[in-house]
N, CA, C and O atoms as a GROMACS GRO file, in nm:
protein
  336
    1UNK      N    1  23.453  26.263  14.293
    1UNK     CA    2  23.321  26.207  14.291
    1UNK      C    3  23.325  26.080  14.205
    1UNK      O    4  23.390  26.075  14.101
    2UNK      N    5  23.253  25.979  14.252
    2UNK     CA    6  23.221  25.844  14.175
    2UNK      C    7  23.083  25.858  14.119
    2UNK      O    8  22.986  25.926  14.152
    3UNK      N    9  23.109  25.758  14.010
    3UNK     CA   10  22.963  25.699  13.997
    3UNK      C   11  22.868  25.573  14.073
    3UNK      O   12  22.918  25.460  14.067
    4UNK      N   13  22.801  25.580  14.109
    4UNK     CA   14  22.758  25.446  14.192
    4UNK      C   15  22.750  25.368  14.115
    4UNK      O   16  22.681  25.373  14.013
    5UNK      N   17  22.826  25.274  14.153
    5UNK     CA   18  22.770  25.090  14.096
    5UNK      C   19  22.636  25.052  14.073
    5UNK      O   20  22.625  24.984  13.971
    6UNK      N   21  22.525  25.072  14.135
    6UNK     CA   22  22.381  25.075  14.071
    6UNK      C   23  22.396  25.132  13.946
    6UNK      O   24  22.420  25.049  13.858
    7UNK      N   25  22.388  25.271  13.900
    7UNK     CA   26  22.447  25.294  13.806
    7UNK      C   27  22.492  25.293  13.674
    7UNK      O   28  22.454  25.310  13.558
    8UNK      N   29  22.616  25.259  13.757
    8UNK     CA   30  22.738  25.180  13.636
    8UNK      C   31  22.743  25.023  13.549
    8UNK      O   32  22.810  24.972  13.459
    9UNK      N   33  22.586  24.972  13.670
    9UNK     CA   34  22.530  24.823  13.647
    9UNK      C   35  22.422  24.860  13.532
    9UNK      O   36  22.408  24.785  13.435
   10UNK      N   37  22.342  24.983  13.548
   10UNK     CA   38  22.216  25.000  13.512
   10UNK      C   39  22.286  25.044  13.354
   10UNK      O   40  22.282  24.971  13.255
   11UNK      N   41  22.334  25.143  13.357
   11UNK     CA   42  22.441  25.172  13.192
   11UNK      C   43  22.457  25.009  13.081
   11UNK      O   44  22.405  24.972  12.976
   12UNK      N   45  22.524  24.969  13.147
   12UNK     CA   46  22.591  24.792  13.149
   12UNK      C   47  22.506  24.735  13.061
   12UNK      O   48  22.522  24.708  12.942
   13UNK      N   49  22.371  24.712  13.168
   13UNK     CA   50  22.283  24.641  13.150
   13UNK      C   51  22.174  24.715  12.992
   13UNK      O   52  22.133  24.656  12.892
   14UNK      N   53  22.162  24.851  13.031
   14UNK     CA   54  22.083  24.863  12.916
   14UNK      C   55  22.156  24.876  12.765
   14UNK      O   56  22.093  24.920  12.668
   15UNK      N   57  22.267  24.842  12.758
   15UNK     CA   58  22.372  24.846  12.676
   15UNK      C   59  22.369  24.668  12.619
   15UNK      O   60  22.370  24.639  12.499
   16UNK      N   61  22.367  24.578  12.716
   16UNK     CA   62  22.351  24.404  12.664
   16UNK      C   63  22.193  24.431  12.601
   16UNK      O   64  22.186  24.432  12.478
   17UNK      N   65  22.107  24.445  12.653
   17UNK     CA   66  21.954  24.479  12.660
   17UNK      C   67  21.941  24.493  12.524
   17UNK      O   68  21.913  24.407  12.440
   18UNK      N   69  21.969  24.643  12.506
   18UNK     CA   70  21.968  24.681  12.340
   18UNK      C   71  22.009  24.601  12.252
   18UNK      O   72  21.945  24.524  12.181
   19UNK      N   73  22.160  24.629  12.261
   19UNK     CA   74  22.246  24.490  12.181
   19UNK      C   75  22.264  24.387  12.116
   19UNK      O   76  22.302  24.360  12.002
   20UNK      N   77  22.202  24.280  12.286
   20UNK     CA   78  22.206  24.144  12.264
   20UNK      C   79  22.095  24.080  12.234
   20UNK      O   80  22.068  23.984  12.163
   21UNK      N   81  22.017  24.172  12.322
   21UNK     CA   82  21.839  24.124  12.381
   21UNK      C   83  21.755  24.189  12.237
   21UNK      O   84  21.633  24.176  12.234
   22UNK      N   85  21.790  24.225  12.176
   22UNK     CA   86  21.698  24.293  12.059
   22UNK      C   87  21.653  24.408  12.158
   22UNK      O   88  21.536  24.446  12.152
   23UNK      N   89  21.691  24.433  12.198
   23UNK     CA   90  21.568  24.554  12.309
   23UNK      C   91  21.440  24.544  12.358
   23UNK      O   92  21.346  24.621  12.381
   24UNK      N   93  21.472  24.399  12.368
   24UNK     CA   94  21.348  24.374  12.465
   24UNK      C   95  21.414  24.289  12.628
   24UNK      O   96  21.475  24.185  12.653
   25UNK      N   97  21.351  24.417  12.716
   25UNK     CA   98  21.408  24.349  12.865
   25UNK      C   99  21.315  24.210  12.917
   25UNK      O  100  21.346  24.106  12.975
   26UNK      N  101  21.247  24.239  12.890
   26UNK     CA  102  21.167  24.097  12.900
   26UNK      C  103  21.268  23.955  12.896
   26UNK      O  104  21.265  23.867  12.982
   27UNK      N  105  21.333  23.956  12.806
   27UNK     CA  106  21.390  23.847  12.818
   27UNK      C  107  21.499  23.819  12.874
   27UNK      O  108  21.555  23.712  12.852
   28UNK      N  109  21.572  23.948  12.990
   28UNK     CA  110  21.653  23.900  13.073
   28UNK      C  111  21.600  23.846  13.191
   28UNK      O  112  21.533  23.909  13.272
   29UNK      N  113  21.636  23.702  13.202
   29UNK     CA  114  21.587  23.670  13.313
   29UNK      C  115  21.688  23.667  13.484
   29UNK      O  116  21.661  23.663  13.604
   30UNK      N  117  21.780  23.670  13.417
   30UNK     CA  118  21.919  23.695  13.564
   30UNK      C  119  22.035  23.724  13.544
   30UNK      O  120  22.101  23.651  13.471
   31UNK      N  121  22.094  23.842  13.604
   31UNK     CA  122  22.216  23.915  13.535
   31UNK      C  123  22.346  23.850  13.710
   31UNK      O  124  22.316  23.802  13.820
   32UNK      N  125  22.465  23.882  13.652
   32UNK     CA  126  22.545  23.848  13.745
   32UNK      C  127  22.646  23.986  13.720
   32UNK      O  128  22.632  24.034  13.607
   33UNK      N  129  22.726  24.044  13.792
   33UNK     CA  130  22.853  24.062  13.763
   33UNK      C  131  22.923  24.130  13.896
   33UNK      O  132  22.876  24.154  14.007
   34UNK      N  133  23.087  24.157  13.827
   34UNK     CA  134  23.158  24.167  13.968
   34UNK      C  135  23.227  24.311  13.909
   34UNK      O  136  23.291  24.332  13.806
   35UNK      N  137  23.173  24.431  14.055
   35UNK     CA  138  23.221  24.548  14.096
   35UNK      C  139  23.355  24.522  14.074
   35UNK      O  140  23.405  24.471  14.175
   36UNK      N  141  23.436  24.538  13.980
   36UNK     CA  142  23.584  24.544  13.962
   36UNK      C  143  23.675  24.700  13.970
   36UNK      O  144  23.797  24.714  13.978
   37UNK      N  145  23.599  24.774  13.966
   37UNK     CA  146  23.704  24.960  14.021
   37UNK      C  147  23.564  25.079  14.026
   37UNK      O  148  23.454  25.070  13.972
   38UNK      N  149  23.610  25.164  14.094
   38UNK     CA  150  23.512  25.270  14.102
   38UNK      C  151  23.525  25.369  13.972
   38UNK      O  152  23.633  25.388  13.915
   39UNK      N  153  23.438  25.411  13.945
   39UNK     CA  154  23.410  25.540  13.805
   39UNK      C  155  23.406  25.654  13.856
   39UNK      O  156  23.303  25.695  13.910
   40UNK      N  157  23.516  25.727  13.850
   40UNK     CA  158  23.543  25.873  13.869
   40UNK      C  159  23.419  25.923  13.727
   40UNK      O  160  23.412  25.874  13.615
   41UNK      N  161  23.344  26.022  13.781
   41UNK     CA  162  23.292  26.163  13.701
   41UNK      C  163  23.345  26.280  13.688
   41UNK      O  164  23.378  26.366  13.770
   42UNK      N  165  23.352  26.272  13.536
   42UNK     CA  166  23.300  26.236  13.444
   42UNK      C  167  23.403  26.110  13.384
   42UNK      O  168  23.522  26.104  13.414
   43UNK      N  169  23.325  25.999  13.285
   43UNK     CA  170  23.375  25.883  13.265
   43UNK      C  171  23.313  25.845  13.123
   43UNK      O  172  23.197  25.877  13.100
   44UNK      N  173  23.393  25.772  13.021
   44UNK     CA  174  23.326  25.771  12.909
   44UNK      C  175  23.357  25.603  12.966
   44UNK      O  176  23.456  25.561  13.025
   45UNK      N  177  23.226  25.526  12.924
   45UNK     CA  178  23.257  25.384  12.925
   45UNK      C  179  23.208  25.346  12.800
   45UNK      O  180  23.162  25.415  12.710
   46UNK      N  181  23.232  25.175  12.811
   46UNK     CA  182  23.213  25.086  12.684
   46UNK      C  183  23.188  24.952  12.748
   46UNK      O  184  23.252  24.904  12.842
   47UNK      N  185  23.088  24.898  12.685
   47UNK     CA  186  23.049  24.790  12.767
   47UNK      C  187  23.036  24.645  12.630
   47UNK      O  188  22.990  24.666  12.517
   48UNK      N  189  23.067  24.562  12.659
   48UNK     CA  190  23.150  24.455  12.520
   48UNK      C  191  23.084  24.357  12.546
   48UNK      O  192  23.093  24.337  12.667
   49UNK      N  193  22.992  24.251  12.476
   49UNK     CA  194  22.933  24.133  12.490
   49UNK      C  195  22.968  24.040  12.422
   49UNK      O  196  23.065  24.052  12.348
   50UNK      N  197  22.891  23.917  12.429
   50UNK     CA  198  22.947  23.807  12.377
   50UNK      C  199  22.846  23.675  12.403
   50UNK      O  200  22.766  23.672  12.497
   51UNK      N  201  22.858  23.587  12.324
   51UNK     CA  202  22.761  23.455  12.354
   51UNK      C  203  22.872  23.392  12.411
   51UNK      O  204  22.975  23.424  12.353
   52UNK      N  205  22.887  23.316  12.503
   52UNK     CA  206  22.897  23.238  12.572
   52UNK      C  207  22.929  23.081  12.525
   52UNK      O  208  22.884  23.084  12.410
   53UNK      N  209  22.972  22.966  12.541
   53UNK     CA  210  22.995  22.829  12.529
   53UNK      C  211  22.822  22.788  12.612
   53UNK      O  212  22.732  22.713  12.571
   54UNK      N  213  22.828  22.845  12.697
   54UNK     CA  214  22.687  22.807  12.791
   54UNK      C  215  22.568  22.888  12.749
   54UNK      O  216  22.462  22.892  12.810
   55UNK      N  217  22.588  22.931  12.672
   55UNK     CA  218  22.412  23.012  12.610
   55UNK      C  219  22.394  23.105  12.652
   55UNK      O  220  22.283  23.145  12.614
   56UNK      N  221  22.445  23.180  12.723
   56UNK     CA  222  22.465  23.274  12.784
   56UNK      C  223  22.502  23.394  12.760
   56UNK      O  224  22.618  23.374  12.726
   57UNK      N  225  22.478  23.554  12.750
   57UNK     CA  226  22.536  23.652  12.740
   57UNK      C  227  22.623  23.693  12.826
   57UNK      O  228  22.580  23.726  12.936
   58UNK      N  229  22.776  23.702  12.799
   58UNK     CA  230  22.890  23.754  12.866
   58UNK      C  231  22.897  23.903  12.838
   58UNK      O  232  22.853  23.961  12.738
   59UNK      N  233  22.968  23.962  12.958
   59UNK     CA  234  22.998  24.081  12.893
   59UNK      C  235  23.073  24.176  13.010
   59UNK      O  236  23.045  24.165  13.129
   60UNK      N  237  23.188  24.285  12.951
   60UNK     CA  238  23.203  24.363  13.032
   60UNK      C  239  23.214  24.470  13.011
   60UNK      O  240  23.206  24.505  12.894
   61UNK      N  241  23.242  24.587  13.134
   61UNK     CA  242  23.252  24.722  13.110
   61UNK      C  243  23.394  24.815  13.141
   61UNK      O  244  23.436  24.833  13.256
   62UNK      N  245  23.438  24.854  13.057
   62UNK     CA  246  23.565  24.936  13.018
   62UNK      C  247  23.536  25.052  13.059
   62UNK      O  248  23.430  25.101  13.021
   63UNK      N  249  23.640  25.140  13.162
   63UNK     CA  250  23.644  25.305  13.134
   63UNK      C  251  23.726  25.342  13.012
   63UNK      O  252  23.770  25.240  12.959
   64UNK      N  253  23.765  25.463  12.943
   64UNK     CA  254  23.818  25.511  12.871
   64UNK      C  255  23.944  25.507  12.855
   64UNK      O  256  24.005  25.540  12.753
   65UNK      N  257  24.001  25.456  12.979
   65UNK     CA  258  24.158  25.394  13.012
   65UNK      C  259  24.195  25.241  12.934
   65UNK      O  260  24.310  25.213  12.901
   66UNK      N  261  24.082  25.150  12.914
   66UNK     CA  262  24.034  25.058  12.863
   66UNK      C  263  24.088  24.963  13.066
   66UNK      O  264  24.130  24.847  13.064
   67UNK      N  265  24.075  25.025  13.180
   67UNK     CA  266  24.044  24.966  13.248
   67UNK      C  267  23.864  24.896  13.319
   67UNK      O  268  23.758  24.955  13.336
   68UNK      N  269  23.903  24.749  13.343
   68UNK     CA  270  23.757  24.683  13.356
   68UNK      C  271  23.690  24.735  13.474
   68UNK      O  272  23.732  24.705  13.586
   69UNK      N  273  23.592  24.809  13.459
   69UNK     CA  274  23.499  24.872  13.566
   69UNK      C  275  23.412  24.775  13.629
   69UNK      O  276  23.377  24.780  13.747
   70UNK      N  277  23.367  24.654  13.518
   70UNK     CA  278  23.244  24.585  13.550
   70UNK      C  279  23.281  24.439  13.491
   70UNK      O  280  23.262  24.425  13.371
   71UNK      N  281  23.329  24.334  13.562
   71UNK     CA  282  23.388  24.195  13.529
   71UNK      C  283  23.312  24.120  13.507
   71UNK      O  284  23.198  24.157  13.536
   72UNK      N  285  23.322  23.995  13.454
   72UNK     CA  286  23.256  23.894  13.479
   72UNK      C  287  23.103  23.902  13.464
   72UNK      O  288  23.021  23.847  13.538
   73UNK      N  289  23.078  23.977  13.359
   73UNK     CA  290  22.886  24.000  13.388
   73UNK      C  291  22.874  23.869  13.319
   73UNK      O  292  22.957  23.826  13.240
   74UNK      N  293  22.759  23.805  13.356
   74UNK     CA  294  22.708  23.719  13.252
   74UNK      C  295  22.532  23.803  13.274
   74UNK      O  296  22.484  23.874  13.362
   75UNK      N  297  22.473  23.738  13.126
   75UNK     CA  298  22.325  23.773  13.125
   75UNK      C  299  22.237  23.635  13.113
   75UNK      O  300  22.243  23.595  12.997
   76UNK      N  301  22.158  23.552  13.195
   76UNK     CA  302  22.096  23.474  13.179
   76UNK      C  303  21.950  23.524  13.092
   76UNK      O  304  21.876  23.616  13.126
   77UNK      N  305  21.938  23.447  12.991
   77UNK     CA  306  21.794  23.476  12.904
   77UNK      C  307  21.676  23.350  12.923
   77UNK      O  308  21.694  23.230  12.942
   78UNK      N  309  21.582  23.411  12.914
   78UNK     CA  310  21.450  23.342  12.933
   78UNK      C  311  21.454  23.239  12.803
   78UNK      O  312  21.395  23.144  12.854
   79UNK      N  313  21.480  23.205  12.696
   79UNK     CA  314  21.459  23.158  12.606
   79UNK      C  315  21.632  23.090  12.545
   79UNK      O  316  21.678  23.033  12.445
   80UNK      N  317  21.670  23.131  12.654
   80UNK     CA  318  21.849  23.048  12.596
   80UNK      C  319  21.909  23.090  12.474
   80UNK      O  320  22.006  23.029  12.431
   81UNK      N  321  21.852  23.208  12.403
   81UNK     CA  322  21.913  23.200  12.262
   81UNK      C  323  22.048  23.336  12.258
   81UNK      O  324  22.100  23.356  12.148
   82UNK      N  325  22.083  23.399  12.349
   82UNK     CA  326  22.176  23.479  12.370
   82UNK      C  327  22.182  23.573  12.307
   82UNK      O  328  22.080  23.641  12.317
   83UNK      N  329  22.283  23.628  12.218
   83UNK     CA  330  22.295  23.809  12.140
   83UNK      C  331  22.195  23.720  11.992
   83UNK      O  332  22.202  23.618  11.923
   84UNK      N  333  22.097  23.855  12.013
   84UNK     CA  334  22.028  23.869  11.868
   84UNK      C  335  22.089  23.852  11.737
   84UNK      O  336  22.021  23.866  11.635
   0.00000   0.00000   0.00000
């Protein structure tokens, strides 16, 4: 059994959210990223951020193998100011 990529996006995402965003979703205004392997269940992940050169929140998601589940995310913010 997998986990669905909706999902494994939605984990991801509320993980930058908290994090980066102060925990407020409001200020994501457009997320990107690339389906890089499927998540066998059960799966411990880790999801890693970062500001960007472009203002931007980067970030990705690791299984427990420290293989990349979730590539290339970037987080576009309403206000340009990136991790809290």
């Amino acid at each position: 059994m997998i986990l669905h990529g909706t999902c494994t996006l939605a984990l991801a995402t509320r993980a930058v959210v908290d994090g980066a965003l102060g925990a407020d979703p409001d200020r994501l205004e457009a997320l990107s990223v690339r389906f890089s392997r499927p998540v066998p269940v059960p799966s411990e992940l880790t999801t890693a951020f970062w500001d960007g050169d472009d203002g931007q929140v980067h970030f990705e998601t690791r299984d427990s193998s420290g293989r990349s589940v979730l590539s290339r995310g970037v987080v576009r913010t309403g206000n340009q100011e990136g991790v809290a």
